[in-house]
N, C-alpha and C positions, 0 to 999 in steps of 0.2 A: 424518671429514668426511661419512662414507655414513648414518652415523647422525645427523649432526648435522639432514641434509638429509629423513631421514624422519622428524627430531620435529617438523622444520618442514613438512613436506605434512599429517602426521599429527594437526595442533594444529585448534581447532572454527572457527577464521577462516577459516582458509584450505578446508576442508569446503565451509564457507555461501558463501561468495564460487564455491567451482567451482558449487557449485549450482546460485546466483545466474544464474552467466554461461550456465547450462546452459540453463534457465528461460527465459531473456531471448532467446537464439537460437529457442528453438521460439516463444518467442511475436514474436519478429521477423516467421516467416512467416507467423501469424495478422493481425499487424496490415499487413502488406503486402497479402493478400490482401482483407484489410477493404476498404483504400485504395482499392484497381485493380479489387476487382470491384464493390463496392457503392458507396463515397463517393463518389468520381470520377466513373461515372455518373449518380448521383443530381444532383450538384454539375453536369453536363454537360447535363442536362436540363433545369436551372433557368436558365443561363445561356447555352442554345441550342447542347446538342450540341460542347461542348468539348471535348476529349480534350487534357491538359497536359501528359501526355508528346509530345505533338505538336509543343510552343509550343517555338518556337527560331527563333534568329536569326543570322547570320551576318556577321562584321567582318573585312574578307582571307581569312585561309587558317583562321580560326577559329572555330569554330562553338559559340553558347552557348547550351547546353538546360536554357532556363529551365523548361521544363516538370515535367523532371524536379525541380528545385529547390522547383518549387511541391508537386509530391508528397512531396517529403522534408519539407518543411514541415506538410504537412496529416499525414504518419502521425505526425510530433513531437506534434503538438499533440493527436492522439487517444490515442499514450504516457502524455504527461502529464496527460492528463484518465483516464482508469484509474489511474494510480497517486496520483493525486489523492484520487477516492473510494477508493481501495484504503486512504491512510494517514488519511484521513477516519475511513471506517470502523471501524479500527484503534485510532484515539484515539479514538471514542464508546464502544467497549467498556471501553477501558481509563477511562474517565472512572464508565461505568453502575460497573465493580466498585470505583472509591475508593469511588462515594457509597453505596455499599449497605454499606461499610465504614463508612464515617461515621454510616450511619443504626444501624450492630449495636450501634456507640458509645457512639453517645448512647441510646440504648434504656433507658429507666430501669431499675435494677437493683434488687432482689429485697434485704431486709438479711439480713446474716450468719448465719451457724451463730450465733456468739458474741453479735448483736446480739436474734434468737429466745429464745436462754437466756437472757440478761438481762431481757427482755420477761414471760418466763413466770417467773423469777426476784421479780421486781418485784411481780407480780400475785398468786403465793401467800402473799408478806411481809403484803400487805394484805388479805389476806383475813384 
């Protein structure tokens, strides 16, 4: 079972996914700091000094911080717009090397070894 289990940690999936998640935590705190020190401000100064980690409200003994809600919102949607251009990206390169494939293609070709001898073949017959 001990090996079964390290040709499964071992295998290139399971690699790119630790990676993945590896990747994803360090840029968690990038795009959190994005949020709270720069958008939020910015976003705060537009619309008179907001602060949405602020925004909450209370019903009985329970307290609901919309604010926070609205930050988890706003870092989604700057996630999503990076890995947006990120698979953008990604698929324009992968699109430029089909078509540069297609153009080596279609490239008119040059005639044969065999179709030259024939030609020069041809040519000293009539002479």
């Amino acid at each position: 079972m001990l090996n079964e289990f390290k040709a499964f940690i071992m295998r290139g999936n399971v690699m790119d996914m630790a990676v993945g998640i590896i990747i994803g935590a360090a840029f968690t705190a990038i795009v959190t700091s994005l949020v709270d020190d720069l958008v939020n401000p910015l976003i705060g100064l537009v619309i008179g000094g907001v602060d949405f980690s602020a925004i909450s409200f209370g019903l009985g003994d329970a307290q609901f911080m919309v604010g926070n809600f609205i930050n988890a919102v706003i870092k989604f949607v700057i996630v999503a717009w990076v890995v947006f251009l990120l698979v953008k990206s990604v698929n324009s390169m992968a699109n430029m090397a089909k078509k540069e494939e297609a153009v080596a293609e279609e490239a008119p070709k040059g005639p044969t070894t065999e179709e030259l001898l024939a030609e020069i073949r041809d040519s000293l017959k009539a002479r």
